[in-house]
C-alpha positions in Angstrom: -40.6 -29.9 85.9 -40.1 -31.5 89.1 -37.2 -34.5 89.5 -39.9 -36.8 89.6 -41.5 -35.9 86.3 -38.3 -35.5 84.5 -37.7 -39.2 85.9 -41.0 -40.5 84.3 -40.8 -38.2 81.5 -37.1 -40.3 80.3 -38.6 -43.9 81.6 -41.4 -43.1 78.9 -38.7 -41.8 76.4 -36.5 -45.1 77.1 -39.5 -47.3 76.3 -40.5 -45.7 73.0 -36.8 -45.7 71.5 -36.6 -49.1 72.4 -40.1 -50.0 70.9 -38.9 -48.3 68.3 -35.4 -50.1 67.7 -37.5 -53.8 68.2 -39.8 -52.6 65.0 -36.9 -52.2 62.9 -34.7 -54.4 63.9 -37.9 -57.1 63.1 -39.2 -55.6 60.0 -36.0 -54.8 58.3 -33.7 -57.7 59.0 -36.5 -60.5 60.4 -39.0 -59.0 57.8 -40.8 -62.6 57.5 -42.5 -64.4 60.2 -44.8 -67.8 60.0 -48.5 -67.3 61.0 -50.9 -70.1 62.3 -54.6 -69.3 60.4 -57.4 -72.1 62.1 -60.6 -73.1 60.1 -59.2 -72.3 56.3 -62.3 -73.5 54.6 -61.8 -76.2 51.9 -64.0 -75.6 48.7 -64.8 -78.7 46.6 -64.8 -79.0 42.9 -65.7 -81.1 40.6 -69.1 -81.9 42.1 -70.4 -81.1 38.1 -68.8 -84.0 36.6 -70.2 -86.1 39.4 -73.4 -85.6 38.7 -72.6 -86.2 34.8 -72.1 -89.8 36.0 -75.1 -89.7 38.0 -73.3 -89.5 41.2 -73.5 -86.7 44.5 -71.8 -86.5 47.7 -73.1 -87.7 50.6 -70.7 -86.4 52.9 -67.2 -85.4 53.7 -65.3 -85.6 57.0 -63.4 -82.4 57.4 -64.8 -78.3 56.2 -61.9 -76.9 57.2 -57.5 -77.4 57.8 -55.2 -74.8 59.8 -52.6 -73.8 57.3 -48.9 -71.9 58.2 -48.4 -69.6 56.1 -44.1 -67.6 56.2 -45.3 -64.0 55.0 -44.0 -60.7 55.6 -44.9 -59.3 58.7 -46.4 -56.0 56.9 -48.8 -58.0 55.5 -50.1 -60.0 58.6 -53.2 -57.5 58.9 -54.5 -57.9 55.1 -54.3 -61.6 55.2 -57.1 -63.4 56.8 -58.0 -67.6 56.5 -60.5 -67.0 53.6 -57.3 -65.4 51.6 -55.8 -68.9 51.8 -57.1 -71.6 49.1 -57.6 -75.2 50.2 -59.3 -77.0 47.3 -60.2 -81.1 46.7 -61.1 -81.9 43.3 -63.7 -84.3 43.4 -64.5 -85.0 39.3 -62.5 -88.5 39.7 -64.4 -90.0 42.7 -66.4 -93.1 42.4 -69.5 -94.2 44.6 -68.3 -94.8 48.3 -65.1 -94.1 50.3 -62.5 -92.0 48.6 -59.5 -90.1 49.8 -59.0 -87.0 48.1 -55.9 -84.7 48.0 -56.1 -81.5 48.9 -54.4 -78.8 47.4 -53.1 -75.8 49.1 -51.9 -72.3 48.2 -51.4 -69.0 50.2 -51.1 -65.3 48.3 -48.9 -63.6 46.6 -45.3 -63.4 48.4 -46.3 -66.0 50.7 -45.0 -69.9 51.5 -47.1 -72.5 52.8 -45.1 -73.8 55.4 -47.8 -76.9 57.2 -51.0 -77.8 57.3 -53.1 -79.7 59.6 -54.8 -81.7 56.6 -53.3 -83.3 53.4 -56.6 -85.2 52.1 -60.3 -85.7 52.2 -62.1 -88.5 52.9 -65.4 -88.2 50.4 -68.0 -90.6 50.8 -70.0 -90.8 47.1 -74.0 -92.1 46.6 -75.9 -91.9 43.4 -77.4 -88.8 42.6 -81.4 -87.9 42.5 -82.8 -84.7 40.8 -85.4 -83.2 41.4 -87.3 -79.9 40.1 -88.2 -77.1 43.1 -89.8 -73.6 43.3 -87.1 -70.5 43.7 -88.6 -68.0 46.8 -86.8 -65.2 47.6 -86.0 -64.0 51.5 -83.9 -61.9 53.5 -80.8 -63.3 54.4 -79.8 -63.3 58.5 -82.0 -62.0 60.8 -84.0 -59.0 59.3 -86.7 -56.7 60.8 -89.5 -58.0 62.0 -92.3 -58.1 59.8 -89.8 -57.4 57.0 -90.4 -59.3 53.7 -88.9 -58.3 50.0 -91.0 -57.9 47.4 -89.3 -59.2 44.5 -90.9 -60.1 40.7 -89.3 -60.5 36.9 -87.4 -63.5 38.0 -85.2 -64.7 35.1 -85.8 -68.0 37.0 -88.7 -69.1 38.9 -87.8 -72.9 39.4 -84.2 -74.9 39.8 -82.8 -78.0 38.9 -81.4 -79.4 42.1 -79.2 -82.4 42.3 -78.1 -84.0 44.9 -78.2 -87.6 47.1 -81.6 -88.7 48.4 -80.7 -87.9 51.7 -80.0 -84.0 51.0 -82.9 -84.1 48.8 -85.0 -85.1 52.0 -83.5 -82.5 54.1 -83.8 -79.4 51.2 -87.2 -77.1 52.6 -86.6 -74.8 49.9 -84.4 -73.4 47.7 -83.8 -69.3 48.0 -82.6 -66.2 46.3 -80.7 -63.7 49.6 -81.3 -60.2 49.6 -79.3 -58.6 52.2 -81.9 -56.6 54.2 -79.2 -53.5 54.0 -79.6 -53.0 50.4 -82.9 -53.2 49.6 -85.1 -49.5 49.9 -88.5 -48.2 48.7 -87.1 -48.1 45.4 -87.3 -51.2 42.9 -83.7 -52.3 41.8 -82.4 -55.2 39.8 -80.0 -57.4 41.4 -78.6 -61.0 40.5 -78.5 -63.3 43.6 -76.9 -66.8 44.3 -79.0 -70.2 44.8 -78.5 -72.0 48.0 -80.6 -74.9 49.6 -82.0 -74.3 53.4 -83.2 -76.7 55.6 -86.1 -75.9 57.6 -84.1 -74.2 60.1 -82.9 -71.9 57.5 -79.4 -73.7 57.4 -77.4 -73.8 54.4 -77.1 -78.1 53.0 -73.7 -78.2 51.1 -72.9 -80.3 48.1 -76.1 -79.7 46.3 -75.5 -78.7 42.7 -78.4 -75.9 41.9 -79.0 -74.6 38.5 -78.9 -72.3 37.8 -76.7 -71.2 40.9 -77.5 -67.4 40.8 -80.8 -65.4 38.9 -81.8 -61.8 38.0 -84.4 -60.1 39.6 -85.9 -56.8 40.3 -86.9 -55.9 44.0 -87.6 -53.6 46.8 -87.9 -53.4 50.6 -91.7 -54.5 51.8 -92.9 -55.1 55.2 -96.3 -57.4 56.0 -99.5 -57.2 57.8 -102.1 -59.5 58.4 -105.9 -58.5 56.9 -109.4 -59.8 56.8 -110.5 -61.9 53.6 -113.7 -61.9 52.1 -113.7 -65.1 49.4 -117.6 -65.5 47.7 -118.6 -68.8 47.2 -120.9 -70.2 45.0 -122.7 -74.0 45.2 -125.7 -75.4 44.5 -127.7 -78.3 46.1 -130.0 -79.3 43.6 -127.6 -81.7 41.7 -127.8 -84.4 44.6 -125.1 -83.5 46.3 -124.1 -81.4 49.8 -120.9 -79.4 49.3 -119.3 -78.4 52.9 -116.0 -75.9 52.4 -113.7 -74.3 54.5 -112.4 -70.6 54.3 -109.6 -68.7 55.3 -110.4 -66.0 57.1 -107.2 -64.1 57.0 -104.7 -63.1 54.7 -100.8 -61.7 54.7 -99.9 -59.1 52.2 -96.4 -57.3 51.6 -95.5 -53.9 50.1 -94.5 -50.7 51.4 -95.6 -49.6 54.8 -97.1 -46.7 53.5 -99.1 -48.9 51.2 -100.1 -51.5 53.5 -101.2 -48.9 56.3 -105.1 -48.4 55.3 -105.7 -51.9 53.6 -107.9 -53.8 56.7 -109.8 -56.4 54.2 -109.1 -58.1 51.0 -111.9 -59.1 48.7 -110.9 -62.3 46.8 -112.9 -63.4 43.1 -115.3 -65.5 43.5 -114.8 -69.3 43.8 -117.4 -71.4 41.8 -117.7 -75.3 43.8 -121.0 -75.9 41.9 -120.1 -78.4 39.9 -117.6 -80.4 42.1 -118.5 -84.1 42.7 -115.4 -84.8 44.6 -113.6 -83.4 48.0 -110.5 -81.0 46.4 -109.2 -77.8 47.0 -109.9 -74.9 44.8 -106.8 -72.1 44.6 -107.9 -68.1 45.9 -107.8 -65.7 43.5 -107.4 -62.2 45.1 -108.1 -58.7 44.1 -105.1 -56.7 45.2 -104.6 -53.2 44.8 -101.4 -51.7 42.5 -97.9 -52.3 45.0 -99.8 -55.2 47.1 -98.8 -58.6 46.8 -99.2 -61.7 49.0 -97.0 -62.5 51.6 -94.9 -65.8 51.5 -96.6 -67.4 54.5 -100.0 -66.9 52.8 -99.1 -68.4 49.8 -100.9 -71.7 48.5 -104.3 -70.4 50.2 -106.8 -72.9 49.3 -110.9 -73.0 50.1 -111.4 -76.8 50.8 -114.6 -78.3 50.0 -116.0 -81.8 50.8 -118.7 -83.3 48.7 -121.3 -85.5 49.7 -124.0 -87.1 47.2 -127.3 -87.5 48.6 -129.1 -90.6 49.7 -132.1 -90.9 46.9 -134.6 -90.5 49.9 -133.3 -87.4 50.3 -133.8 -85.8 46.6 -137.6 -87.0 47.5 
């Protein structure tokens, strides 16, 4: 080895021994160390009794504190912000401003040292109720033209409770599959409740029940066929009856299944005795493993009826 190498060769040496030296000197006689985590969540309880006095809240000023946390410094990498409880206990709250404490608590073998936040402010309204339809969906972004097909919900509607101005903001309230989990198998799974707004953002503070239901499912994908709906009328009872069809129609199930299906055939819709405009619900005949898609559901023919002037029965 030339001078030069041997030179490097000991500068490289000289670093590692020192390295080394620092890493015990720190964890053997500074073994603990403070550690800054940003955005600890804050969960809020209580919410339950709340509602038992007819009251919900309408909105809270912080989601999140930093907390300090003195810990050993072997543990810094298994310790993230969501390891950290914040909690406010919101059961004795009355309608309008309150300032809640909030609690805070670190793992085992660590000390909270400071935190950003020591209360809440919780602004309370009167609660409203309301019953709404459970759909299931894919949470994230999944594939497109994925859909699950889900079925023997222990749950097909919720109780959701909330103030009126959450309620107006709730588009629907969902079961999430992760896409990852689902195959071409049916499986049974038990899924938390949440409330989406029509961007598909989660509303917090709305109390669903129940918060989580069984169900059985399995990956499906969706395609967009021809539908055929018969209709019968008559215009010998005085009146003209007009009606509007869908044409198309979105089913679900496996891709294998869904490949050769071009045109649905739904049962036949009787308007021959309808005196006023309404809407008549599609019933369709589906083969074994097809089901309709979500965005094709509530498929109505609408029909307008007009009676006859008397000149015209002449």
């Amino acid at each position: 080895m030339t001078a030069k190498g041997q030179q490097i060769l000991n500068m490289v040496l000289a670093v590692l021994v020192a390295l080394g030296a620092w890493v015990f000197v720190v964890y053997n006689y500074k073994p603990m160390t403070n550690i800054t985590y940003k955005d600890v969540p804050v969960t809020y309880t209580g919410e339950e009794a709340l509602a038992e006095r007819g009251l919900a809240v309408d909105n809270t000023d912080i989601d999140g504190i930093t907390v300090v946390l003195n810990q050993k410094r072997a543990d810094t990498s298994r310790i993230s912000a969501d390891s950290i409880k914040v909690t406010a206990d919101l059961s004795e709250c009355v309608a309008g401003d309150n300032m809640v404490t909030l609690n805070v608590s670190g793992p085992l073998d660590t000390t909270v040292m400071d935190y950003d936040k020591s209360s809440v402010e919780v602004t309370v309204g009167r609660a409203k109720s309301a019953e709404m339809d459970i759909s299931v969906a894919y949470s994230g972004t999944p594939e497109e033209g994925a859909e699950p097909v889900a079925f023997d919900l222990s749950n097909g509607v919720a109780n959701v409770t909330c103030t009126a101005d959450r309620m107006a903001d709730i588009d629907r309230i969902v079961a999430q599959l992760d896409p990852e989990a689902l195959g071409d198998k049916v499986k049974s799974y038990t899924v938390h409740l949440a409330a989406l707004d029509s961007e598909g953002n989660e509303i917090n503070h709305v109390l669903i029940e129940p918060d989580e239901i069984s169900l059985d499912a399995f990956a499906g994908y969706t395609k967009e066929v021809s539908l055929t709906i018969p209709v019968k009328t008559t215009t010998e009872d005085g009146y003209e009856r007009n009606y509007v069809l869908p044409e198309t129609l979105v089913i679900k199930g496996l891709r294998d299944d869904i490949a050769n299906i071009g045109t649905v055939r739904a049962q036949e819709v009787d308007i021959s005795e309808m005196t006023e405009n309404g809407e008549v619900p599609i019933e369709y005949n589906l083969p074994d493993g097809i089901y309709v898609a979500d965005e094709s559901r509530g498929q109505t023919v609408k029909v307008t009826v007009v009676k006859k002037d008397s000149d015209d029965d002449e």
